[in-house]
MARVO-31509 format. One record per residue (C-alpha): residue in one letter; x, y, z. Coordinates in pm, whole numbers, padded with zeros to 5 digits, always signed. Example, Ala and Ser with C-alpha at 12.3 -4.5 7.8 and 13.67 -1.06 7.14 Angstrom:
<nodes>
a+01230-00450+00780s+01367-00106+00714
</nodes>
This chain:
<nodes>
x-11063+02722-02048x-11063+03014-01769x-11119+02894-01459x-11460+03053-01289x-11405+03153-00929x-11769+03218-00672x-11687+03490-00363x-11900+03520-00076x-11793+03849+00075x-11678+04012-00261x-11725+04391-00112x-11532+04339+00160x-11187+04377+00206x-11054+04049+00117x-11323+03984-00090x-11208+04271-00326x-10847+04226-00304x-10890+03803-00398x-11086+03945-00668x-10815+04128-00825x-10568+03865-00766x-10839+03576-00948x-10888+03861-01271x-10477+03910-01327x-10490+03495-01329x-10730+03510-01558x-11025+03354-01427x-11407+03471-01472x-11531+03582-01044x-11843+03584-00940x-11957+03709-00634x-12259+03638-00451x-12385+04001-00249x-12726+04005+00005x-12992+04228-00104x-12906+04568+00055x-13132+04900+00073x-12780+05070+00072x-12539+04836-00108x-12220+04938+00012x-11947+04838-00320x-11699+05110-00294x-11397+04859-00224x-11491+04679-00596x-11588+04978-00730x-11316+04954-00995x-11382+04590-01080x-11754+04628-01152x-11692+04565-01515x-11496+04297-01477x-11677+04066-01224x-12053+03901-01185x-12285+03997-00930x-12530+03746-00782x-12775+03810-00521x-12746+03534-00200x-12721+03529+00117x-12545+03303+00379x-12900+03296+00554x-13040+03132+00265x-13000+02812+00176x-13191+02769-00132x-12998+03117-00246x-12668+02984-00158x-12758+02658-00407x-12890+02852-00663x-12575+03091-00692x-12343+02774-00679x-12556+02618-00966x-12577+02911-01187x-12215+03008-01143x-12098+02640-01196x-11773+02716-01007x-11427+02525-00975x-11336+02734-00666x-11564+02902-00404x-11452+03121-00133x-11668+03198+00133x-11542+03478+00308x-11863+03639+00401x-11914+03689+00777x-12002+03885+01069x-11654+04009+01095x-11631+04279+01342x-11566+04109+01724x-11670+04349+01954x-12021+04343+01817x-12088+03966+01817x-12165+04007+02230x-12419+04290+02103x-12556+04015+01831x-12419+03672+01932x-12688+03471+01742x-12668+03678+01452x-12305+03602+01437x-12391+03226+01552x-12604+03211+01241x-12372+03377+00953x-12010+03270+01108x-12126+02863+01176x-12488+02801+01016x-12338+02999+00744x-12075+02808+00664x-12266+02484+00722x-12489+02610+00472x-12254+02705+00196x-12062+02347+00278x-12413+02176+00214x-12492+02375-00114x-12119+02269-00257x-12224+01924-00211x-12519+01913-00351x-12448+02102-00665x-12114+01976-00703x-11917+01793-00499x-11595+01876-00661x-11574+02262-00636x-11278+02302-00434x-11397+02540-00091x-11228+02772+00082x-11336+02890+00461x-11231+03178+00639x-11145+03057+00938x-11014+03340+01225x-10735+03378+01504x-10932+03476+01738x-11025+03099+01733x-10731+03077+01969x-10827+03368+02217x-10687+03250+02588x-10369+03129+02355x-10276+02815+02490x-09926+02835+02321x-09700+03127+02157x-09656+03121+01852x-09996+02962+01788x-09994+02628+01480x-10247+02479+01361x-10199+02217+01615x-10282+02451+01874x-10603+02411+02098x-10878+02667+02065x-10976+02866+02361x-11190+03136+02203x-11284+03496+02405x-11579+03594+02210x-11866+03483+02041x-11750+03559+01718x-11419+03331+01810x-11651+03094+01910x-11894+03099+01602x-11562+03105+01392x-11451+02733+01570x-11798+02567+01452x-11726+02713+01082x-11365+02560+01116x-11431+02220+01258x-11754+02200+01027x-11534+02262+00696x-11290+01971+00880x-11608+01735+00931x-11744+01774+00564x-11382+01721+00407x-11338+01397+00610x-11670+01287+00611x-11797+01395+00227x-11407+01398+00066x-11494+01753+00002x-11181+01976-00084x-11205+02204+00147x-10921+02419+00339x-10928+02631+00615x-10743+02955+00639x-10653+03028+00993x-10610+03394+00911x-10446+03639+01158x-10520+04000+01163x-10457+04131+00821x-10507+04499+00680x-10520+04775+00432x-10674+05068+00373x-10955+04874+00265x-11012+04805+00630x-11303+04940+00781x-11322+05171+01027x-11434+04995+01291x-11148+04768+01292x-10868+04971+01514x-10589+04982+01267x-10838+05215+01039x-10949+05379+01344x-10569+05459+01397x-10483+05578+01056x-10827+05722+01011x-10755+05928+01342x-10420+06044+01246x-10543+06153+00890x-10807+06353+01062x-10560+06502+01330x-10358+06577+01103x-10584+06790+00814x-10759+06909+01151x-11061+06748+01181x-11047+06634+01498x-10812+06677+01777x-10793+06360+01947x-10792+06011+01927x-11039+05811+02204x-10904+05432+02243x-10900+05132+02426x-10680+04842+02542x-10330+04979+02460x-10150+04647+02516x-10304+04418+02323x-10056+04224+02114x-10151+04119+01738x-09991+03971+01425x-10047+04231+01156x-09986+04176+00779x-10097+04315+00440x-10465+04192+00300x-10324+04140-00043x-10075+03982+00091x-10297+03703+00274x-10594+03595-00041x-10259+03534-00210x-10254+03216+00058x-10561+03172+00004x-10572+03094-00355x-10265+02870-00285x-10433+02663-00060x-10711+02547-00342x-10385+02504-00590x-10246+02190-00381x-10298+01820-00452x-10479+01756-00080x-10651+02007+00063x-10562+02100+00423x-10568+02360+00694x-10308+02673+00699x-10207+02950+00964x-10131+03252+00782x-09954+03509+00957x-09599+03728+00962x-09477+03587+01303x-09425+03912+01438x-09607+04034+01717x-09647+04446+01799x-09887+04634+02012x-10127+04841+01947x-09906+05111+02078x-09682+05084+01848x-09934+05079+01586x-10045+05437+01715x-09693+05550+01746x-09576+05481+01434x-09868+05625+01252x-09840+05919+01421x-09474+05925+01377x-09538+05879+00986x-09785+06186+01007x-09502+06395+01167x-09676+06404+01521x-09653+06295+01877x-09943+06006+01957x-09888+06144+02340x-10060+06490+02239x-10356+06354+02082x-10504+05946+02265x-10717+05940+02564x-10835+05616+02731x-11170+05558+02677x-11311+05281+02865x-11620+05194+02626x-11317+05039+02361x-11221+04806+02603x-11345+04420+02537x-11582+04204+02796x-11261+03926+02748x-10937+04049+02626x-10709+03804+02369x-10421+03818+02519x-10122+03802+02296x-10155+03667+01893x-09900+03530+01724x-09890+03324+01408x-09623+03048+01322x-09693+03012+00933x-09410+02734+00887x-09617+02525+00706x-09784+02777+00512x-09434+02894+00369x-09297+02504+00360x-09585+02356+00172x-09745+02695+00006x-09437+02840-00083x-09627+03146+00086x-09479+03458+00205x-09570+03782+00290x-09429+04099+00109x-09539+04370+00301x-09414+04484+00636x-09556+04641+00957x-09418+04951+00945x-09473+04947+00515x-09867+04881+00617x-09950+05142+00870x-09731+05371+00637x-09980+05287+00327x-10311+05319+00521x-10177+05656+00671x-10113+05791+00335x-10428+05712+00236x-10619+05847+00470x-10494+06189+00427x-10557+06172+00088x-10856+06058+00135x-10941+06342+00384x-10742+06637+00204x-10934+06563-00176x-11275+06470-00055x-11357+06623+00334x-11592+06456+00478x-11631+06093+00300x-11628+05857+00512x-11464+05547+00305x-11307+05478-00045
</nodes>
């Protein structure tokens, strides 16, 4: 009998990609979407006669249990969040009540329904913000920069506390920064690529950013839900950093997807002071030993490969259909 999988976050980028991954293994996904005015499914788009929709809401309680008993689930993934850092200092109790009380929430609902789903949190980097050690393990202390870091800590530990306290199986991802051209714009690496596709049809003729230096661990999206649905495949569950172990800057991110455009980033980015953070993270980088020891995990697609991809399709995106702004 097909296995029946429940995604919070199902429009988003991981969301969509897990999706896909779950349907070619054959099981039935459901994914539980809030109520929008403007419901914004262009990244599942392709899947929407393949998957379930359910309407719930990590601000919700008695939605989240509902959706979890209607759905009767082996696996949930809750990847639904307030994902975008720079705005949790504009909203830091919004985030504080999606990225924590959320996941409190959707812990609470598993148990009640059925304690035997296996669960699967989202847990975030930028958990480890001032790093305390390079490359970061799960063994290394938190020190988060932001309120979204810090919201993404009390969804961590919580998942921890209900495993060892309820004998929930529940794993946390500790996912570093992963992309695709399912990104959204917001996110700099689609601001990049975005830029450059725009530059380059002539659209625009520059490219406004911020901190420069920052270093990050970049890998593919698809590459990373694969982890995921590893991590619910084991006999125990546990907790898992997921990352290439390669650090690069976000220069070089804007040089080479310039240089894959056939232009010189120098011509076209200004500094613009408004991109810069309140509290920098310093310098990300993921040791995923045990991921690859224990997982058999490893990622397929390579930095250069990934800024490549979401440079491609940006242009196309921009040369067969001007002016829309995603998809």
């Amino acid at each position: 009998m097909a296995k029946t999988a429940l995604i919070t976050g199902i429009t988003g980028q991981d969301g969509s990609y897990l999706a896909e991954l779950l349907l070619a293994k054959g099981y039935r996904v459901v994914g539980a979407v809030r109520r929008l005015s403007a419901p914004n499914q262009w990244r599942i788009a392709h899947l929407q006669d393949q998957i379930t929709l359910r309407p719930a809401d990590l601000l919700d309680q008695l939605s989240l249990i509902k959706v979890i008993d209607e759905a009767q689930p082996d696996e949930v993934y809750n990847l639904a969040a307030m994902s975008f850092v720079p705005a949790s200092w504009d909203q830091p109790m919004l985030t504080g009540e999606f990225n924590a009380q959320g996941v409190t929430r959707m812990l609470e609902a598993v148990r009640q329904v059925n304690p035997k789903i296996k669960f699967y949190q989202a847990s975030s980097s930028e958990m480890y913000g001032k790093v305390r050690e390079v490359p970061q393990t799960e063994l290394t202390p938190f020190y988060p920069r932001s309120p979204y870091g810090v919201s993404k800590v009390f969804g961590h530990y919580i998942t921890v506390n209900y495993r060892e306290s309820y004998d929930l199986f529940a794993c946390a991802g500790i996912l570093f920064n992963h992309e695709s051209p399912r990104r959204g714009l917001e996110f700099v690496t689609r601001k990049v690529t975005d830029g450059v596709a725009r530059i380059k049809v002539g659209l625009t003729k520059e490219l406004a950013l911020g901190n420069l230096d920052a270093q990050r661990d970049w890998g593919f999206a698809g590459d990373y839900v694969r982890a995921m649905w590893l991590m619910l495949q084991q006999d125990q569950p546990d907790d898992y950093v997921v990352a290439t172990g390669e650090s690069h800057s976000v220069q070089r991110l804007v040089e080479l997807s310039f240089r894959h455009a056939g232009l010189d980033w120098r011509e076209y980015v200004k500094f613009d002071q408004r991109f810069m953070r309140p509290a920098e993270v310093d310098h990300l980088i993921g040791n995923p030993s045990k991921a690859r020891r224990e997982l058999g995990w490893e990622p397929e697609v390579g930095f250069e490969q990934l800024v490549g991809m979401m440079v491609d399709k940006d242009i196309q995106r921009h040369t067969e259909r001007p002016g829309v702004l995603q998809g």
